[in-house]
C-alpha positions in Angstrom: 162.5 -77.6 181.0 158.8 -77.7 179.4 158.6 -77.7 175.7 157.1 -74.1 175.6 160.3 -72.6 177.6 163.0 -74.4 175.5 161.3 -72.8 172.2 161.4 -69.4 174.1 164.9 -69.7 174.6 166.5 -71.0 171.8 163.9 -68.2 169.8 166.2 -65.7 172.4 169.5 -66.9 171.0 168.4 -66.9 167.5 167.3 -62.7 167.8 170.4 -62.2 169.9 172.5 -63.1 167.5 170.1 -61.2 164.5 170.6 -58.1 166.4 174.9 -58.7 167.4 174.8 -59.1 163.4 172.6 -56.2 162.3 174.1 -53.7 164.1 177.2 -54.7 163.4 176.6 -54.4 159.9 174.2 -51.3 160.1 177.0 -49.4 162.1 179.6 -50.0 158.8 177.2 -48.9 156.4 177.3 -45.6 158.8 180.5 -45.2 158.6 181.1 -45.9 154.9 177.8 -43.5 154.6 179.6 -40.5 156.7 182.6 -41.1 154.5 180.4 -40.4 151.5 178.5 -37.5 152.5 182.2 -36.1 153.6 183.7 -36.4 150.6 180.3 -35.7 148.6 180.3 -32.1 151.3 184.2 -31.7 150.5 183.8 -31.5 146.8 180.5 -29.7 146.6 181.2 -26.8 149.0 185.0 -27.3 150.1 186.6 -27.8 146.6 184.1 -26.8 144.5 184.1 -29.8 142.1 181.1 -31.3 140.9 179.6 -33.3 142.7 179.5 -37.3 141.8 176.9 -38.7 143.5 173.4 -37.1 144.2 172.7 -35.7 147.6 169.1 -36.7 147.2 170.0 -40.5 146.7 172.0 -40.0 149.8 169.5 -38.5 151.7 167.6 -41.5 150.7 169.9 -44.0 152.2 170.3 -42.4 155.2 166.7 -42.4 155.9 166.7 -45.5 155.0 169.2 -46.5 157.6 167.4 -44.3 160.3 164.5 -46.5 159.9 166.7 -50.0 160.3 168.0 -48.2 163.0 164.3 -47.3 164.6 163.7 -51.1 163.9 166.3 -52.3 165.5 166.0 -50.4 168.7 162.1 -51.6 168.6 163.0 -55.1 168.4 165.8 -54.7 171.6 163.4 -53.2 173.6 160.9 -56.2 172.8 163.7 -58.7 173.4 164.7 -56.5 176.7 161.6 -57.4 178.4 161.8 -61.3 177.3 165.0 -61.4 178.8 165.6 -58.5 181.1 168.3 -60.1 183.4 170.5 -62.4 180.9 170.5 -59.7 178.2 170.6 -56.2 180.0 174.1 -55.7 179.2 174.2 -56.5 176.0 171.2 -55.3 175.1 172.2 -51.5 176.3 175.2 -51.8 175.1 173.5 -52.5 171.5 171.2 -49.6 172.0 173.6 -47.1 172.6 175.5 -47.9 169.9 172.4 -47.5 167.9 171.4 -44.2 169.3 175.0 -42.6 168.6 174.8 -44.1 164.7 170.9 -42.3 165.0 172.6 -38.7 166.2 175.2 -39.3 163.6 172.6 -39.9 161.2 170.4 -36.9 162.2 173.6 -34.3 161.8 173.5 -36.1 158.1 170.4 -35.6 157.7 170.5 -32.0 158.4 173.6 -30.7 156.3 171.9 -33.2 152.9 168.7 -31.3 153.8 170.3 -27.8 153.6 172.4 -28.8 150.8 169.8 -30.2 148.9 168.1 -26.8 149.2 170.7 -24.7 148.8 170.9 -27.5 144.9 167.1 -26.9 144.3 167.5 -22.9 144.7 169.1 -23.0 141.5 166.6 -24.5 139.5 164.6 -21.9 137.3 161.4 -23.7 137.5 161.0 -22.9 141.2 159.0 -19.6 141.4 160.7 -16.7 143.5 158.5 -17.9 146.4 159.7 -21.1 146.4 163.1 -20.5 145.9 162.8 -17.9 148.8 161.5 -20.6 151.1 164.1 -23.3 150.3 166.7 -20.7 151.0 165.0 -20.1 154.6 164.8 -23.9 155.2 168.3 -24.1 155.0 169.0 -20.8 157.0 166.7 -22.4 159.5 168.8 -25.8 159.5 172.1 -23.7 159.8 171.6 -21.9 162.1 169.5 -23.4 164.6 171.9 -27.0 165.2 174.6 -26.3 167.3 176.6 -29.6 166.0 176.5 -28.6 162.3 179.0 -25.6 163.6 181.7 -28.4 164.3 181.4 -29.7 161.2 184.1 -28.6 158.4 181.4 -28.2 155.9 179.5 -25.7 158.3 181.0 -22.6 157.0 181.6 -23.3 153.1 177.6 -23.7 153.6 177.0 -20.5 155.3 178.9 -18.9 152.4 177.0 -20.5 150.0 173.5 -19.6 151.1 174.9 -16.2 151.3 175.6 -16.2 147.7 173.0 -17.7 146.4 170.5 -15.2 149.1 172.4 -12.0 147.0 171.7 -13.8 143.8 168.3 -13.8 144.7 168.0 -10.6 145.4 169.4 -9.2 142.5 166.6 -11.3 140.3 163.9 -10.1 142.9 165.1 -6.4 141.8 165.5 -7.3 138.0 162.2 -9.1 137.8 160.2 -5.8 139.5 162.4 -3.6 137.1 161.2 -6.1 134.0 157.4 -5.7 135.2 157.6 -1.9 135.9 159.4 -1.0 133.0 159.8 2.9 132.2 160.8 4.9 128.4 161.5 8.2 128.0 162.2 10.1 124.8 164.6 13.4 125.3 163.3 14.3 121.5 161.7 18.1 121.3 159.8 16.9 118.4 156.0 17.8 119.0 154.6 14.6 117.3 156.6 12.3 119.7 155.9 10.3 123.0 157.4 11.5 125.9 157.1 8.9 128.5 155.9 5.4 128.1 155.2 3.0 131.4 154.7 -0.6 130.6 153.7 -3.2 133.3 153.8 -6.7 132.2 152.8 -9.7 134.2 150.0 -11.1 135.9 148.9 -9.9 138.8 149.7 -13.3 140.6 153.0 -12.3 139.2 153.3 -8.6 140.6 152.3 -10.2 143.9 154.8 -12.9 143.9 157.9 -10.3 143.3 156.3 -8.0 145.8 156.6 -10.3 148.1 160.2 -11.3 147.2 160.9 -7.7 147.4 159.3 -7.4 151.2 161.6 -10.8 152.1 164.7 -9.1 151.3 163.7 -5.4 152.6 163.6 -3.7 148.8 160.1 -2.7 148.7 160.5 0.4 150.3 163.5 1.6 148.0 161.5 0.1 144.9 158.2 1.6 145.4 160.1 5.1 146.5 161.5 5.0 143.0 158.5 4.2 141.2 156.9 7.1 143.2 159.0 9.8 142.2 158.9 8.4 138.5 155.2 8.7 139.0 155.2 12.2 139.6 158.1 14.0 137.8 157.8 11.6 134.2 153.6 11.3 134.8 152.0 13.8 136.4 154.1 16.9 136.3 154.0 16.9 132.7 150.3 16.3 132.3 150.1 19.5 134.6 152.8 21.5 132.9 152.6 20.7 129.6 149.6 18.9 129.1 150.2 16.0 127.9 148.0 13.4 126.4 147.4 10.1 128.3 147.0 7.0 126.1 146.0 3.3 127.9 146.5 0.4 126.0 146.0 -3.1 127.4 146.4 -6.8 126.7 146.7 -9.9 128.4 149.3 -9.3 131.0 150.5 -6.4 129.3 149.3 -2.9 129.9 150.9 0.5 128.4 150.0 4.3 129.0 152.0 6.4 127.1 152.3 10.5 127.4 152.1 12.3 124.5 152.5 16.2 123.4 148.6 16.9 123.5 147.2 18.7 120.2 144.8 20.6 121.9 145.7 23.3 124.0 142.7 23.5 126.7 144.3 23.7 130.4 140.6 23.6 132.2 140.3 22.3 135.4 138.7 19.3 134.5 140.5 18.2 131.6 143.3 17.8 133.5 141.7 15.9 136.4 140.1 13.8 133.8 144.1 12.5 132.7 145.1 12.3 135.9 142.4 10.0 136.8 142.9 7.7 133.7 146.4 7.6 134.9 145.1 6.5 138.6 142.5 4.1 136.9 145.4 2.5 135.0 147.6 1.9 138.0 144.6 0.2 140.1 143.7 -2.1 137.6 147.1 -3.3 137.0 148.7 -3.4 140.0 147.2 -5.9 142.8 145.1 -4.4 145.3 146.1 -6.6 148.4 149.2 -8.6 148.7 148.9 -10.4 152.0 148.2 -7.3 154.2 150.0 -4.8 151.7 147.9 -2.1 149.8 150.0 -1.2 147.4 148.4 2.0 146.5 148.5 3.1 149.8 152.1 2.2 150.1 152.6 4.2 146.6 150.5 7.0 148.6 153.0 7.3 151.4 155.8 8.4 149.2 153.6 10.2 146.1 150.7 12.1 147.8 152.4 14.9 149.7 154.0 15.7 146.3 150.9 14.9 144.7 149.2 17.4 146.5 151.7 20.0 146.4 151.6 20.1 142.9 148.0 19.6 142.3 147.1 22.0 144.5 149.7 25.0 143.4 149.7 24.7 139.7 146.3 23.1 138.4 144.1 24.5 141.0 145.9 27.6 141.2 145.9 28.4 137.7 142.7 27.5 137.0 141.8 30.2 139.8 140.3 33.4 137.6 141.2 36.6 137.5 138.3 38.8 137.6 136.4 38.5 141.1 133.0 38.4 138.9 133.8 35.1 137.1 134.7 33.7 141.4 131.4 32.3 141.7 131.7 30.1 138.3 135.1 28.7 139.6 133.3 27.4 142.6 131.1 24.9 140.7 134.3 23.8 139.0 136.0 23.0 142.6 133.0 20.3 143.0 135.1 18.4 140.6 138.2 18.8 142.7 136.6 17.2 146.3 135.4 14.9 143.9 138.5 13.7 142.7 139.6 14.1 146.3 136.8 11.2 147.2 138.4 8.8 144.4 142.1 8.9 145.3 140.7 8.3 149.0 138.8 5.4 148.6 141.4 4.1 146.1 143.7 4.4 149.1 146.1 7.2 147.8 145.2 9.3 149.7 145.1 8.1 154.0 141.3 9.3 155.6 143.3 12.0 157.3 144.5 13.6 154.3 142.3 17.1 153.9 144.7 19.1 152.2 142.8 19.2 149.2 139.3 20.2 151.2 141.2 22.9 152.9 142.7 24.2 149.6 139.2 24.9 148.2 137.5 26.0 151.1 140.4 28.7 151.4 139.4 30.5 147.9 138.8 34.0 148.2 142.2 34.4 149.9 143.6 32.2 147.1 142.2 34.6 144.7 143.9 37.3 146.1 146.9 35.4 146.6 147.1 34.7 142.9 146.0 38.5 141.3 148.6 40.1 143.6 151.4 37.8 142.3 150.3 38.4 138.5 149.9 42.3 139.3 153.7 41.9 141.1 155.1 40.1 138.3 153.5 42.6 136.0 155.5 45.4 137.6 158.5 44.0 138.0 158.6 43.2 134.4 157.8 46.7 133.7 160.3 48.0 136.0 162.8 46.2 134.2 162.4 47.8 130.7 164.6 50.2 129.1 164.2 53.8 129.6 165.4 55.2 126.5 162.1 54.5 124.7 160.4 58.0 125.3 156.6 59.9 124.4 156.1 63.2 125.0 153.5 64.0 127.5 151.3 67.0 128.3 152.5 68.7 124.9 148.6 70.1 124.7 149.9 72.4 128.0 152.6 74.3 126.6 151.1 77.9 126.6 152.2 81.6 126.8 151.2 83.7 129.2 148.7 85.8 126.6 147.1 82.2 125.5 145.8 81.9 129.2 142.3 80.5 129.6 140.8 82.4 132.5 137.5 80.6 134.3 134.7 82.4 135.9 136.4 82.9 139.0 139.4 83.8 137.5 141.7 81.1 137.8 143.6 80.0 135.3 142.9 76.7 133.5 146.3 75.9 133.0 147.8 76.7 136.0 148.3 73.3 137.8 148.6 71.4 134.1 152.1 69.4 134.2 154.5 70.8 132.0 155.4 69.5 128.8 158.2 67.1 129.0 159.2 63.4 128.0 158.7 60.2 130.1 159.3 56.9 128.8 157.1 54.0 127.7 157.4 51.7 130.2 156.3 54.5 132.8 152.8 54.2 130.7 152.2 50.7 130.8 153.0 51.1 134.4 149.9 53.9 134.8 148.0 51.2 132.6 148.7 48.3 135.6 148.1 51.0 138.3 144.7 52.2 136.4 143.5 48.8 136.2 144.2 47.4 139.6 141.7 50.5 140.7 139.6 49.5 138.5 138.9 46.7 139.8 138.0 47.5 143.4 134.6 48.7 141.8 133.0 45.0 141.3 134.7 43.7 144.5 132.6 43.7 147.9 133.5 47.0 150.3 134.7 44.8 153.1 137.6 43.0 150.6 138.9 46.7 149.0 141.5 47.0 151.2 143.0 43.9 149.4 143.4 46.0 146.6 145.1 48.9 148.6 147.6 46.6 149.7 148.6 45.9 146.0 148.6 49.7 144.5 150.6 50.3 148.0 152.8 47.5 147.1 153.3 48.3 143.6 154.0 51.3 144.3 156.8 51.0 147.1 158.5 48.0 144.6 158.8 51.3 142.0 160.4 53.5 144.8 162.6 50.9 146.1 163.3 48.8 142.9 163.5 51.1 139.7 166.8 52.9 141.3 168.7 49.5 141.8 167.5 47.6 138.1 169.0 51.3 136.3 171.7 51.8 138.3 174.3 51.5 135.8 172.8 53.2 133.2 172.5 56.4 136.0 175.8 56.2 136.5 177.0 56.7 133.1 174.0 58.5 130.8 173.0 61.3 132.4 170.0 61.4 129.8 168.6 58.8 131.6 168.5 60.6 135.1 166.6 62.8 133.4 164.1 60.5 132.3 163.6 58.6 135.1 162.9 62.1 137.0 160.5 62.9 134.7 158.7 58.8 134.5 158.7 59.4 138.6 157.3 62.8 139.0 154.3 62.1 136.5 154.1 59.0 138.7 153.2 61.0 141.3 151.2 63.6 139.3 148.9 60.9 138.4 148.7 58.7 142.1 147.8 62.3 143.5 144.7 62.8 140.6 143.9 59.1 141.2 143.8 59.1 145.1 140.3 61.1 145.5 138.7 59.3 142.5 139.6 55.8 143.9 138.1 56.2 147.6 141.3 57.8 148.9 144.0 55.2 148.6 146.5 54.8 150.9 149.5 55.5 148.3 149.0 59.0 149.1 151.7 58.6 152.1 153.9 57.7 149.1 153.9 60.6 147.2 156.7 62.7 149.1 159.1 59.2 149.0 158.2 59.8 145.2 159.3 63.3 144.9 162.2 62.9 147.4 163.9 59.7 145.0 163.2 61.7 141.7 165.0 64.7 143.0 167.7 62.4 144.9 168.7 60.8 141.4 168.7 64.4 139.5 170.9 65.8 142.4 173.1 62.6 142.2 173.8 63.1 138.4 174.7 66.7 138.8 177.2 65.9 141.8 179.0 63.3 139.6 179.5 65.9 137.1 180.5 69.0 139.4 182.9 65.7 141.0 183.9 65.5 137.3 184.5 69.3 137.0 186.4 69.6 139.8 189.1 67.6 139.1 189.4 69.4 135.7 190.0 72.2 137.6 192.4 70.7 140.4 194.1 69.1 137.1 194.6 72.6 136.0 197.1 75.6 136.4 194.8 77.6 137.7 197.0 78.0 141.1 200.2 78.5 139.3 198.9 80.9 136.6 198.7 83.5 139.4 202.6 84.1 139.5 203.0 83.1 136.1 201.1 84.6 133.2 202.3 81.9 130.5 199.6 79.7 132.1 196.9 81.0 131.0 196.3 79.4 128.1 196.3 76.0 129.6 194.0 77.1 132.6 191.7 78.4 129.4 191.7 75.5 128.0 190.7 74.0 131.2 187.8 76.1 131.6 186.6 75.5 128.0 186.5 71.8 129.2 184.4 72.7 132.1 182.0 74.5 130.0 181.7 71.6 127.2 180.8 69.0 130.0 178.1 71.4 131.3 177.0 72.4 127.6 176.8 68.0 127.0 174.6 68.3 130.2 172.5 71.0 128.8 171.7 69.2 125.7 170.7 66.0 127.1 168.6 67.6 129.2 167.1 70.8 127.5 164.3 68.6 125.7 163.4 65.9 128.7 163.1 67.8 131.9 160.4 70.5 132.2 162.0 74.2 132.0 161.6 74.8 135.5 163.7 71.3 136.4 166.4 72.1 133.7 167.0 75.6 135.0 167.5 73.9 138.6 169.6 71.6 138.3 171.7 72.6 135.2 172.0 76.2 137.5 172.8 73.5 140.4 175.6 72.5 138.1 176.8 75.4 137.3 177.1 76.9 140.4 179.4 73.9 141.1 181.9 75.1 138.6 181.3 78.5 139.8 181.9 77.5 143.8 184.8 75.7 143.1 186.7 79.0 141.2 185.5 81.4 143.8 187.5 78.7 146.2 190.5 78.5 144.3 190.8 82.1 144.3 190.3 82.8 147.9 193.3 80.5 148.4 195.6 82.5 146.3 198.1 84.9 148.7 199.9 87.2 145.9 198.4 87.7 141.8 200.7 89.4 139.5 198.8 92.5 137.7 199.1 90.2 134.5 197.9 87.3 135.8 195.1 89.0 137.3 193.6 90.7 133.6 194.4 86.9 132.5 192.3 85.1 135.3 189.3 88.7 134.9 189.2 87.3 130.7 188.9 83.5 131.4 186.5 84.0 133.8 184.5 86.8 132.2 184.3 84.3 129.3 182.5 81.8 131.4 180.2 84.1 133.0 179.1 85.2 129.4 179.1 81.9 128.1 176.8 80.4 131.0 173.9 81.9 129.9 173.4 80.3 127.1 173.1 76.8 128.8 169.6 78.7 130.1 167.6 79.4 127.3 164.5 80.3 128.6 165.9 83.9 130.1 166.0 86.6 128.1 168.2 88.6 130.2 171.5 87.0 131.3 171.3 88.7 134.5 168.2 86.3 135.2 170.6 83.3 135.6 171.4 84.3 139.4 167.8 82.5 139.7 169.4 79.3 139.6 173.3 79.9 140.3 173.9 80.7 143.6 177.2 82.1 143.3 176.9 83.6 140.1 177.0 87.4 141.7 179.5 86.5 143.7 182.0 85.4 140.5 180.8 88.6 139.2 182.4 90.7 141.8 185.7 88.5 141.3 185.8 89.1 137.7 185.4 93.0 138.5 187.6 93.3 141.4 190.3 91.5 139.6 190.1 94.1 136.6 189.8 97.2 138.6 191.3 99.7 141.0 191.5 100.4 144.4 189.8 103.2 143.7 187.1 101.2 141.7 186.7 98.8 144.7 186.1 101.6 147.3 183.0 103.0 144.8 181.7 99.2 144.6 182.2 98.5 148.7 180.3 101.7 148.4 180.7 102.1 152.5 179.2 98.7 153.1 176.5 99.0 151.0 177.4 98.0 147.2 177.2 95.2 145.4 180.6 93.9 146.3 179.3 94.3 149.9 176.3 91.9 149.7 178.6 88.9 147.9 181.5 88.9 149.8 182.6 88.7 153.3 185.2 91.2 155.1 187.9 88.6 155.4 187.6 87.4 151.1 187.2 91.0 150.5 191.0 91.3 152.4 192.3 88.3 151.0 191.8 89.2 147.5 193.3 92.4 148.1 196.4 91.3 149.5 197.3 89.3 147.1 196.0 91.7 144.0 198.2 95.3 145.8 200.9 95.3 147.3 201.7 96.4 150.8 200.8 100.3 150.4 199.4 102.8 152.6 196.6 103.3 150.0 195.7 99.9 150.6 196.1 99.6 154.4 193.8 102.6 154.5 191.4 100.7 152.1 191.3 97.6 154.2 190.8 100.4 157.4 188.0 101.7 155.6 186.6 98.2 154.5 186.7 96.9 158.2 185.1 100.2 159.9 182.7 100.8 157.4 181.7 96.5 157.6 181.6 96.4 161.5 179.2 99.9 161.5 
């Protein structure tokens, strides 16, 4: 053997025996290692004890290992090839035992990594970034090694991530709340700030907890929040109530605070002017681009559509004038408006495709129109809803006898078509007033846009017919005084539509009028059949039926009619100084005649009356028929009551029949021709006269004579 191989070989022995030793000792330090990290594991996440020895010093070692190991295997491979035959087997047999201590050392590897940030998460230092990404390293190392799942430690891991991921969270929410940091003061005092919003923080800052708050899917909810703060505690009240708008900023700090405003202007553009400080506030605090985010376009998603709402139906709607002659003016001002539209755009509020505000202001004229029908509706309605009982005599210029007559050229009379004096109440006025001025009105608009206004006096006037019945009903029901008065407000309604219709190029309200006169007279008539309701059941209350067969009832069924006539004579005087004289006489006569129908009834029914109770039931009845005319003061004559009473002849002819003969009532038939005649009928005529005589031939022959002369 030359020189050169024996040095080869006994160099072969020598690194044989290096490597037998080396990994002998390397694979106990392994195992001692594993035995450390299990117990370091075990009392970390297993028993939660504090941990004795520091997972970074053990990281250390096992790197350090991983490298002998790597050093090792480098030198077999080198020794492999110097003695490929005579050390194959022991060489392989050395390098698997390597590579299973290297897998053993990479699963150690991975669990200290993951612990070790899972330990830095809870240092403070570490921004919410950093923490964020140490916490996704060791989700990532968790949950993508199959082997770590075998482990004991796997899932007492797992659980702590998951704790300390919540923890996070929560101090990504708390740390947005701390940088966007709201005040409100529920005090009514007018020297006192309402609202306050503070945001602290650099904007490297505001980014950073964005950020967070995208990682854990919270920006949404957060920026939601802050939206509808935006608009209910900012810009509602600067709309509403018009508040003040105070910025003041420092380094990192920046406040605007809402205060009660000390002057009182509502224009158009002072308003836009605080709502733009209060943009111009938010964009220079709030960072513009956060890694792909616009965060005023992502405040605009949730806040513009009730941005606009708002904007558009109270400031620009209000601002909208009145009088179509100052339109034109208010045009100018809307320049201002698509200005404002243009800022909140490019700030990225508002997306490209938002118009709403263009289309608002292009739409004007019908907005105008929109806006005086709703005040001239509101108007009414208020109107409608005022008391009656607050009255003014109208017309009282037009009272006049028939000698004080002012005769014309052609000889009409002046007065003949005047409305008659009577009272309407106050309301019904400033009604006219409304209706007046709506006219009015149509003069300075443009021919083509009239109709408009026809559609409001149209309206107005059908929410009178349909409403003013409904808002009084319980007053109707239980003052008659105020039927009267609302008869009287609706009829001059209608007096004065019909004199305004040809002065106000023919309105269409003249349809209307009839509805008018039908509702006044509908509540009149309504009143006077609750009271002849209320006077019938005085009488079916009374002994009126009874008294015919027994005369010791007539006192009661006196005292029953004496009732009847003080409900009518109640009537009378509520009445008597509202309605007009012709209206009183109608319907009081229409009430009368009630009382007057409902004895002739009652008496019809009656089959025998004693001679006694017959003189009884002639001086009741007598009494009312003399005591009626008094409710009509306008007549002179009694007789002139029949005008308005329907039946009043006919209870005449009762009362005399009642007190006379047969005899007597022959002369009044007067062969079919008398008075009794023309207010009875053949078979009441008979009726009465059965039960007044008795079964005679005098009266058989009478009722002979009755029927022949009748059917002749």
């Amino acid at each position: 053997m030359s020189f050169l191989a024996a040095v080869l070989a006994s160099a072969g022995e020598v690194e044989m025996t290096d490597l037998d030793k080396n990994v002998s000792e390397l694979k106990h330090k392994i195992t001692n290692l594993e035995y450390d990290i299990k117990e370091a594991m075990e009392q970390r996440y297993m028993k939660f004890a504090v941990v004795s020895r520091d997972a970074a010093s053990l990281l250390d070692t096992a790197q350090s290992y991983s490298n002998q190991i790597n050093n090792l295997i480098s030198r077999i491979d080198n020794q492999t090839k110097r003695e490929v035959v005579d050390a194959m087997s022991d060489l392989k047999m050395f390098k698997s035992t390597l590579e299973e201590n290297k897998n053993s050392l990479i699963i150690i590897e991975q669990v200290l990594e993951a612990s070790m940030n899972l330990t830095s998460d809870s240092q403070t230092k570490l921004s919410l970034a950093d923490r964020i990404k140490n916490l996704q390293t060791a989700q990532d190392i968790l949950l993508n090694n199959e082997h770590l799942t075998k482990l004991d430690v796997y899932k007492p891991l797992m659980r702590e991530h998951q704790r300390l991921t919540d923890v996070l969270h929560s101090n990504c929410i708390a740390a947005w709340r701390k940088k966007i940091e709201w005040s409100e003061n529920d005090s009514d005092s007018q020297d006192s700030w309402r609202v306050i919003l503070k945001i602290s923080g650099s904007q490297e800052d505001i980014c950073d907890t964005i950020l967070a708050l995208q990682h854990f899917d919270s920006l949404n909810i957060e920026v939601k929040q802050f939206a509808d703060k935006l608009i209910n505690l900012i810009v509602k009240p600067i709309i509403i109530q018009n508040l003040q708008v105070d910025v003041v900023k420092f380094v990192n700090v920046s406040t605007m605070t809402l205060k009660v405003s000390n002057n009182e202007d509502e224009f158009l553009s002072a308003i836009i002017k605080k709502l733009k400080n209060v943009f111009e506030f938010l964009s220079s605090t709030l960072p513009a681009d956060i890694n792909e985010i616009q965060i005023m376009s992502y405040l605009g998603s949730y806040a513009s559509q009730q941005f606009c709402k708002h904007f558009k139906d109270i400031v620009i709607f209000n601002a909208i004038p009145v009088k179509y002659h100052n339109l034109n003016n208010f045009r100018e001002d809307l320049n201002e408006v698509l200005e404002f539209n243009k800022y909140l755009s490019e700030l990225g509020f508002f997306e490209e495709s938002n118009d709403e505000l263009i289309k608002y202001v292009e739409n004007i004229d019908n907005l105008f129109f929109t806006k005086i029908s709703q005040l001239y509706y509101d108007r009414a309605r208020t109107i409608i809803k005022k008391d009656l009982h607050d009255l003014v005599e109208v017309n009282n210029e037009n009272r006049w006898s028939p000698d004080e007559d002012v005769v014309d050229d052609n000889g009409f009379c002046q007065k003949i078509f005047a409305y008659p004096q009577s009272k309407v109440s106050k309301s019904l006025l400033e009604f006219l007033d409304l209706i007046d001025t709506v006219a009015s009105e149509m003069s300075s608009i443009p021919e083509n846009s009239t109709w408009r206004y026809h559609d409001i006096l149209n309206n107005i006037t059908i929410m009178y017919c349909d409403v003013i019945p409904l808002q009084h009903c319980k007053v109707l029901e239980f003052h008659p005084q105020q039927s009267a008065v609302l008869y009287n407000n609706i009829m001059y309604f209608t007096r004065k539509l019909a004199e305004l219709s040809p002065t106000y190029k023919n309105l269409l309200i003249v349809h209307l009028l009839e509805k008018l006169k039908n509702l006044a007279s509908e509540i009149l008539h309504s009143q006077c059949k609750q009271q002849i309701t209320q006077i019938e059941k005085i009488v079916n209350q009374s002994d009126i039926i009874s008294m015919a067969v027994n005369s010791n009832l007539g006192y009661s069924v006196e005292k029953s009619m004496s009732q009847c006539y003080d409900l009518l004579s109640i009537l009378s005087g509520l009445w008597r100084d509202i309605l007009p004289s012709t209206v009183y006489c109608k319907f009081i006569g229409y009430s009368c005649n009630g009382l007057f129908e409902c004895l002739v009834n009652k008496l019809f029914t009656l089959e025998d009356i004693s001679a006694t109770s017959a003189e009884q039931y002639s001086s009741i009845f007598n009494k009312i028929v003399k005591d009626i005319p008094t409710l009509f003061p306008v007549f002179q004559e009694p007789k002139e009551v029949h005008r308005y009473v329907p039946k009043w002849w006919q209870l005449n002819e009762l009362v005399y029949i009642l007190s006379s003969s047969m005899k007597d009532i022959e002369n009044r038939w007067a062969d079919g021709k008398g008075p009794l005649a023309n207010e009875l009928k053949v078979d009441q005529i008979k009726c009465l006269l059965k039960a007044l005589f008795q079964n005679t031939d005098r009266r058989a022959a009478l009722l002979k004579h009755i029927l022949a002369t009748a059917q002749s």
